[in-house]
C-alpha positions as CSV (number, residue, x, y, z in Angstrom):
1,X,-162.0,-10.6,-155.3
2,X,-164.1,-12.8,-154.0
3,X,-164.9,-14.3,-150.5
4,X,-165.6,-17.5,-149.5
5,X,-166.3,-19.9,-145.9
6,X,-164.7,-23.4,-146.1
7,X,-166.4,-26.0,-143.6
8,X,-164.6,-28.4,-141.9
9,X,-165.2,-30.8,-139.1
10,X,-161.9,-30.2,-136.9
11,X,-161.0,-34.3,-136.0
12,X,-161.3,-34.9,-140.1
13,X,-159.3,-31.5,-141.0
14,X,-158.5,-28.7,-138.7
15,X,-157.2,-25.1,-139.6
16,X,-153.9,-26.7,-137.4
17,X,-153.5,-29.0,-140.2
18,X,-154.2,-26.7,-142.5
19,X,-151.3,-24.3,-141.4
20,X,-149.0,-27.1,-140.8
21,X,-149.8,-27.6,-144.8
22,X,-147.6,-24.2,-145.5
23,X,-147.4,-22.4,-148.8
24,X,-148.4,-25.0,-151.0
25,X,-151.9,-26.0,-149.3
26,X,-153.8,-28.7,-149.8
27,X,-156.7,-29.7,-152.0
28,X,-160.3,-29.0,-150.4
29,X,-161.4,-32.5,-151.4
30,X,-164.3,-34.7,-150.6
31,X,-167.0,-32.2,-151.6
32,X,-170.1,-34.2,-153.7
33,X,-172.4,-31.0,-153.5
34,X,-173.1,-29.7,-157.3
35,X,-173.7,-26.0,-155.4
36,X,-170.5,-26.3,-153.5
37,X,-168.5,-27.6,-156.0
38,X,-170.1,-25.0,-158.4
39,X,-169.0,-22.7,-155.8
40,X,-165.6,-23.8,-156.3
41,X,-165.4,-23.7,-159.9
42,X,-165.8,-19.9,-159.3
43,X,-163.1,-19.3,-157.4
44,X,-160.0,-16.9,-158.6
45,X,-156.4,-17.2,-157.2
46,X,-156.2,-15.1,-154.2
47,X,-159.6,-15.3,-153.1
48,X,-160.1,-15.3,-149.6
49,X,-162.4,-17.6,-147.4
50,X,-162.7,-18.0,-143.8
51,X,-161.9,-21.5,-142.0
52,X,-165.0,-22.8,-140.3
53,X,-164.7,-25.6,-137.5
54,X,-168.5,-27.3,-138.3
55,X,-169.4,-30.1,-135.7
56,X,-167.0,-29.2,-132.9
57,X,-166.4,-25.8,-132.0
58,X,-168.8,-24.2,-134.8
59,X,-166.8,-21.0,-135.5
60,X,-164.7,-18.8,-137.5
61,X,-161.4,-20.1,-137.0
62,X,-159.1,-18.5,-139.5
63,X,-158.3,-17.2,-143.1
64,X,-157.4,-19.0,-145.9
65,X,-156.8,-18.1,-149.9
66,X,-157.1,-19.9,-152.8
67,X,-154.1,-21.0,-154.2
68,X,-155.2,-23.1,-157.2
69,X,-157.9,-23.0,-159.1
70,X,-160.5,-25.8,-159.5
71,X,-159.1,-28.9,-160.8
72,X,-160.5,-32.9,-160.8
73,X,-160.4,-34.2,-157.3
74,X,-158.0,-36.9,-156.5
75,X,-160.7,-38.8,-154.4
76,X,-162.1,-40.0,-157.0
77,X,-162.4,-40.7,-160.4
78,X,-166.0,-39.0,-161.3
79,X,-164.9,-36.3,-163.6
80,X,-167.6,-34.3,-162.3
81,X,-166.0,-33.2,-158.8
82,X,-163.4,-30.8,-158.4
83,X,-161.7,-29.1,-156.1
84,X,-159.6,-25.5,-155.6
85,X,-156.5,-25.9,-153.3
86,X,-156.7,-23.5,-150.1
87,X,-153.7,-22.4,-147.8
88,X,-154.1,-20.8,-144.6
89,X,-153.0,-17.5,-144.0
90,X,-153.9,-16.3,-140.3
91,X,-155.6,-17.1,-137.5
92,X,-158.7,-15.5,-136.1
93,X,-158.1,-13.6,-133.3
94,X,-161.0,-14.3,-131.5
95,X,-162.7,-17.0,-132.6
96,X,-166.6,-16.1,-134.4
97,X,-168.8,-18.7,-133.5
98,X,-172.0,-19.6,-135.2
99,X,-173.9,-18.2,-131.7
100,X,-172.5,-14.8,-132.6
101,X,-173.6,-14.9,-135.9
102,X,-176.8,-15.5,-135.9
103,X,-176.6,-13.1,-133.0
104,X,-176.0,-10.4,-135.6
105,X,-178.9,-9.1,-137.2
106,X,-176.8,-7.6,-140.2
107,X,-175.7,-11.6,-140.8
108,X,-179.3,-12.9,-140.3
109,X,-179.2,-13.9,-144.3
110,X,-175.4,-15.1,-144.6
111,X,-175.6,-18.5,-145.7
112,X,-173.8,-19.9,-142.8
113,X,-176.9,-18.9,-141.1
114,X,-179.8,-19.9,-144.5
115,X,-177.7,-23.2,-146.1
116,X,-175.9,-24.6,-142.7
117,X,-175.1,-27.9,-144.5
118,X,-173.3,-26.3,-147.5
119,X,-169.5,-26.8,-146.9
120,X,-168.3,-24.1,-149.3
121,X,-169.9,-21.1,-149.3
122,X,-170.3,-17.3,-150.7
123,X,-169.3,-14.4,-148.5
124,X,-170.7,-11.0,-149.2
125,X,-168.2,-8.1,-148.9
126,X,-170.4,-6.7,-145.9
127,X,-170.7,-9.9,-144.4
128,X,-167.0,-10.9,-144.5
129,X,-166.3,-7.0,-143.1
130,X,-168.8,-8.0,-139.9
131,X,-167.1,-11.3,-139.0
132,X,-163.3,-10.1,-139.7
133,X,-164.2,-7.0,-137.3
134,X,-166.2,-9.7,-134.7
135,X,-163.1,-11.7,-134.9
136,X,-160.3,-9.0,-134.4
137,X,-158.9,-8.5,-138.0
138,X,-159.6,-5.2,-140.0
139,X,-161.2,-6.9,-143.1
140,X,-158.9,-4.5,-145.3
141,X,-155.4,-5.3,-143.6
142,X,-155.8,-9.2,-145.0
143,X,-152.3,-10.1,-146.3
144,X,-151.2,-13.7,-147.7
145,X,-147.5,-14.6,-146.2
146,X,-147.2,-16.4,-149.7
147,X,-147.8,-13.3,-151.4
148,X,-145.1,-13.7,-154.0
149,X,-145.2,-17.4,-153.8
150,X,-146.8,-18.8,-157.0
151,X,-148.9,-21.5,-156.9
């Protein structure tokens, strides 16, 4: 399984909304970077990503998982972006912010901290072990609610 960060700037899409979105999700739309979307195109059902607040707030805000695979964007008609659909599945604890992580000299090359402007992003296993421990979650205990809900 794979792990993933999700930017978003909270007053366009917070994780609030993203909870009040339930089992089904929504689309992660919007996205016209050929890395990100790349990024996206990559993505497995299940896969887990962590909910960043970018602008205001800049941290770790919760988990969400991937609840359909990349498909065309609805924002537009450019066959050329897609888009996976996410759902959230907890909160964080404590809240990482970006100040901690670059605080953390194990994180020093997650690309939160190297490619700040890339909204969807890789997680390394060791990386995503750091931040769930700095927020409060055991990185191993990470259970969808929707677990037998299909997508």
């Amino acid at each position: 399984m794979a792990r993933w960060l999700f930017k978003s700037e909270p007053f366009k899409w917070s994780f609030e909304q993203m909870k009040a979105a339930g089992a089904r999700g929504t689309q992660w739309d919007g996205v016209r970077n050929y890395l990100a979307r790349n990024n996206m195109r990559a993505m497995q059902l299940g896969d887990l990503g962590f909910f960043y607040h970018s602008n205001e707030g800049l941290e770790v805000v919760g988990v969400v998982e991937v609840c359909a695979l990349a498909h065309q964007d609805t924002t537009t008609d450019d066959p050329r972006w897609q888009c996976v659909d996410v759902r959230a599945v907890r909160d964080m604890p404590r809240p990482v912010t970006l100040a901690a992580i670059k605080a953390e000299p194990s994180l020093a090359g997650m690309s939160l901290v190297t490619s700040m402007r890339l909204s969807v992003q890789p997680v390394t296993d060791e990386e995503w072990a750091i931040v769930c421990r700095m927020g409060g979650l055991d990185p191993l205990d990470i259970v969808s609610p929707y677990a037998d809900v299909t997508s």
